[in-house]
C-alpha positions in Angstrom: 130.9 102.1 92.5 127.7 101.4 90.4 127.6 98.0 90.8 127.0 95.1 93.5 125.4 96.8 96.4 124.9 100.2 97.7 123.8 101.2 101.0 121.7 103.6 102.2 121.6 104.6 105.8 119.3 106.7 107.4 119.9 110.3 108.9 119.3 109.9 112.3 117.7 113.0 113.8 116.3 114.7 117.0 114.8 117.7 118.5 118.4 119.3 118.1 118.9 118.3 114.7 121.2 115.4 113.2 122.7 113.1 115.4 125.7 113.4 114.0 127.9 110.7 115.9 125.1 108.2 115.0 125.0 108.4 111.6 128.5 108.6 111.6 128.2 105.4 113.2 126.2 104.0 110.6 128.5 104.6 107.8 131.5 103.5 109.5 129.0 100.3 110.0 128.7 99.6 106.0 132.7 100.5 105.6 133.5 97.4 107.7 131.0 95.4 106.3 132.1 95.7 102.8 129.2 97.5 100.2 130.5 98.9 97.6 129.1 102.1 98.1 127.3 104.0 100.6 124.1 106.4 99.2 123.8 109.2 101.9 120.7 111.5 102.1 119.0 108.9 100.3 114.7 108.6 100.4 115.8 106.7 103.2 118.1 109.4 104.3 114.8 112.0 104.8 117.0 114.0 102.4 113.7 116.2 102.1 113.6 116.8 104.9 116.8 118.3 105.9 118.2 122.0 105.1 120.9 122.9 103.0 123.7 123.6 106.0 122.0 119.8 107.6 122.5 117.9 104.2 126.4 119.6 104.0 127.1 118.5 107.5 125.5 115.0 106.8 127.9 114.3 103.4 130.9 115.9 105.3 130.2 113.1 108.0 129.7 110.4 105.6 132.9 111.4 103.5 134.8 111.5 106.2 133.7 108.0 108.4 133.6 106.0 105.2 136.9 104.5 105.2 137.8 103.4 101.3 134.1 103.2 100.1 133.0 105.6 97.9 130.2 107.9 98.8 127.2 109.0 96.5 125.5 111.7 97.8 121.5 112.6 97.1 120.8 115.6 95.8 117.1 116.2 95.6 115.2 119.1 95.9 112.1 121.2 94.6 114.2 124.0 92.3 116.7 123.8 90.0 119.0 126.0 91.5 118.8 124.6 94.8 119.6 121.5 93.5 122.8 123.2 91.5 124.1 124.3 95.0 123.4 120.7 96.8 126.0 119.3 93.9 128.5 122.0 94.8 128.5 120.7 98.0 128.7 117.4 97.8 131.5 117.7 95.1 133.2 120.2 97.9 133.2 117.3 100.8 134.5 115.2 98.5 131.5 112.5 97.1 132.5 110.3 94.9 128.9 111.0 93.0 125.9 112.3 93.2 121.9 110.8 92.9 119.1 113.0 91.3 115.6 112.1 91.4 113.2 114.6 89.8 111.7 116.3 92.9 108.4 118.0 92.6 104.9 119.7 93.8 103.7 120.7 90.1 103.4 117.9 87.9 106.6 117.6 85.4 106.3 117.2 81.9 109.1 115.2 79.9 110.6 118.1 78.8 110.9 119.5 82.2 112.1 116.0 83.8 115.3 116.3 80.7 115.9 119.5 81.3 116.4 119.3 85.3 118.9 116.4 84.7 120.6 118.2 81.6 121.1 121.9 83.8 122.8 119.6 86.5 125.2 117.7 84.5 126.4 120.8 83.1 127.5 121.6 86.3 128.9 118.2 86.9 132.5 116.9 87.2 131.3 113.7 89.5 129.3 111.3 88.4 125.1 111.3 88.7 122.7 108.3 89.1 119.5 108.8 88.2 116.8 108.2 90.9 113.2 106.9 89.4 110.9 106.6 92.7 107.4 107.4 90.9 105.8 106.7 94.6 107.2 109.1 95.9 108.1 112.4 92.9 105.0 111.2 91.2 107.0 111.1 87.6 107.1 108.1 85.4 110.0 107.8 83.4 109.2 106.0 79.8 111.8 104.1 78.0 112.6 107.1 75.9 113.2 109.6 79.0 115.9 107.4 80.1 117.7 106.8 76.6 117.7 110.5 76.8 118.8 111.3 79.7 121.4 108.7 79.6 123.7 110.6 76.4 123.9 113.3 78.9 127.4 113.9 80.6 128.1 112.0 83.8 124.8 110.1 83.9 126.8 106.9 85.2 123.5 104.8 86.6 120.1 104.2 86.7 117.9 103.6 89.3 114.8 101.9 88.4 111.8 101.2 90.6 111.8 97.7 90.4 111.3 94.5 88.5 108.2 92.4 87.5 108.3 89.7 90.5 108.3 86.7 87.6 111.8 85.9 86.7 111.2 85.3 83.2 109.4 88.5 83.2 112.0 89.9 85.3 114.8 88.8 82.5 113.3 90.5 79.9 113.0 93.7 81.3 116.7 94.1 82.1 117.4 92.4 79.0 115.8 95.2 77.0 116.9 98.1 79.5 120.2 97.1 79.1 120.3 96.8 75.2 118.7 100.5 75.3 121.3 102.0 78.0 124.1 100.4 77.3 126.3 103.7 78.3 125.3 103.5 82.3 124.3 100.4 84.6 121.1 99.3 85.8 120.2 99.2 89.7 117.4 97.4 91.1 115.4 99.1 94.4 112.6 97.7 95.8 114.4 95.2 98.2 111.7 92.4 98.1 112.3 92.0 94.6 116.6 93.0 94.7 117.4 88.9 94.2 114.9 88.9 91.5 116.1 91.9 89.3 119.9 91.3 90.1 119.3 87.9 89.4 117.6 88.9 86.0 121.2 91.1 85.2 120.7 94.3 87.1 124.4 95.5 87.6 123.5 96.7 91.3 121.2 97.1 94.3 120.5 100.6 95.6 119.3 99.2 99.1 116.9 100.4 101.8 117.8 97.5 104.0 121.4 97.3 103.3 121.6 100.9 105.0 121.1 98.7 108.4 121.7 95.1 107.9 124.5 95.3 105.9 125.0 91.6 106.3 121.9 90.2 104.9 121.9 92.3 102.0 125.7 91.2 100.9 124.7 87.3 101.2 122.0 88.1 98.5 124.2 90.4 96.1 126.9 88.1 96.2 125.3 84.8 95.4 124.0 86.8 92.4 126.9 88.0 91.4 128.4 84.5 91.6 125.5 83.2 89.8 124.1 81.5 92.6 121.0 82.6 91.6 118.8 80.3 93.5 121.6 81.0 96.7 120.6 84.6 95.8 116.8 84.0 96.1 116.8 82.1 99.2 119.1 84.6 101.2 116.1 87.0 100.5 113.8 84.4 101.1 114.9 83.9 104.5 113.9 87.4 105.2 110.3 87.4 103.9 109.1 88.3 107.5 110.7 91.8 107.0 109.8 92.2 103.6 106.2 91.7 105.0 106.8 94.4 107.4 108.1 96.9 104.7 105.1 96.3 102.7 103.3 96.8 105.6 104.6 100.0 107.6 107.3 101.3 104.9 110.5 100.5 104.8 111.6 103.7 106.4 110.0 103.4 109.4 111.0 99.5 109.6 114.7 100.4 109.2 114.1 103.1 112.2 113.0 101.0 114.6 115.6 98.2 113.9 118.2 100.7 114.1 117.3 101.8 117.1 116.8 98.1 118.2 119.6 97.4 117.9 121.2 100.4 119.9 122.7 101.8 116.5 120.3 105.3 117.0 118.3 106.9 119.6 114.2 106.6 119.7 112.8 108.8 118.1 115.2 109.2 115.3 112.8 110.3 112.4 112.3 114.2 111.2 108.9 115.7 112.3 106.0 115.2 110.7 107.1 111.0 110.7 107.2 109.9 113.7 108.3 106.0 114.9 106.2 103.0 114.7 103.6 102.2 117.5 104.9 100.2 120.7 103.0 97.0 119.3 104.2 97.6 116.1 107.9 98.1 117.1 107.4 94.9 119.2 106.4 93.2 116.3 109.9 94.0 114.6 111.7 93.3 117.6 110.5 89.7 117.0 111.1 89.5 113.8 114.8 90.6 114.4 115.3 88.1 116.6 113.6 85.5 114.3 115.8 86.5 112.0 118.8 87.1 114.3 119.2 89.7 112.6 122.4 92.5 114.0 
């Protein structure tokens, strides 16, 4: 389940709330297609932006449509406590684990970061993955935070940022993450740079466009897991039109507006304040999709 890729779909919603039929949609979509796990309420879940009851309905939903792939469940929020009660729910709709990144408004000190992860896994019987997304929680993790964090029960996985784009660079990275952590497994985001760090020896890919295109995303963790690694770079590559649009417009809204290109959610499907892409903008990824026949 921590390893090879995981998917992360959005949480389609509207005026009424979450579309509930299309995101169950989605995550019936990544069953058939074969990831090895699915990561709901993800960053690009908009787990933020959902309530408590929304965010139980929306692991329910993925539990239940998921077929045999395990489901890890984000549980992010501002407090503590909150995030104690977001783990009793997943672990009550049955995830198969839980992701954690360090949610804040206040800056967080070390101390603070350790102790949000140690409360949790006291409370744990699933396992965690931790989630390091500095661009968006505005906490760096050092070396040490994570060979910390990692001796604490049920921290399984974690989630780094990225990797240097050199491959050499890129090798030694993982090389020395992975001699530090041996205990849990090392996953690559930043999908422009997933063949790179998996590649390099990351044991998996927590994926942004894997959530949608399913397809593309297993081509690239597969030849890397065969070690195909130039297979592996030139499946992702091929797809350096939509990286350019992620670095461009965020992969969020980039995933949105293929999903609902390709007739797999309604328009708009993003919580208020985000709102969808411009009409040239969207017309822009419509061409790339079908550069990239992309479905």
């Amino acid at each position: 389940m921590f390893t090879g890729l995981s998917a992360f779909p959005l949480t389609p919603v509207t005026d009424r709330g979450i579309d509930e039929e299309a995101f169950a949609g989605l995550v019936e979509r990544l069953g058939a297609a074969g990831v090895d796990s699915i990561t709901a309420l993800g960053s690009t879940g908009s787990y933020p932006y959902l309530d408590r009851a929304e965010r139980a309905r929306a692991t329910r939903r993925a539990v239940e449509h998921s077929g045999t792939t395990p489901v890890i469940v984000g549980i992010g929020s501002m407090r503590t406590r909150d995030v104690l009660e977001l783990a009793e729910d997943a672990q009550e709709a049955g995830a198969s684990g839980v992701l954690l990144a360090p949610v804040s408004y206040q800056a967080l000190t070390e101390d603070e970061v350790f102790g949000l992860y140690e409360d949790v896994t006291a409370e744990l019987s699933v396992p965690l993955v931790v989630y390091d997304n500095p661009g968006t929680t505005h906490v760096t993790f050092t070396d040490d935070l994570y060979a910390r964090i990692a001796e604490l029960p049920h921290v399984t996985s974690i989630k780094i940022p990225g990797v240097p784009a050199d491959p050499a660079a890129a090798a030694e990275r993982v090389s020395a993450l992975r001699a530090l952590l041996p205990s849990v497994t090392i996953g690559v985001s930043g999908d422009p740079l997933a063949a790179t760090g998996l590649n390099a020896g990351c044991h998996a890919w927590y994926s942004v466009v894997a959530g949608t295109l399913p397809e593309p995303a297993l081509a690239i963790t597969r030849a890397a897991e065969a070690g195909d690694a130039a297979g592996a770079t030139a499946a992702s590559q091929r797809l350096q039109p939509l990286w350019e649009l992620f670095g461009r417009h965020g992969s969020l809204r980039v995933v949105s507006a293929i999903a609902e290109i390709l007739g797999l959610v309604g328009r708009p499907n993003l919580p208020r304040p985000l709102r969808p892409l411009s009409d040239d903008d969207r017309a822009e990824v419509a061409r790339v999709v079908r550069q990239l026949d992309l479905r």
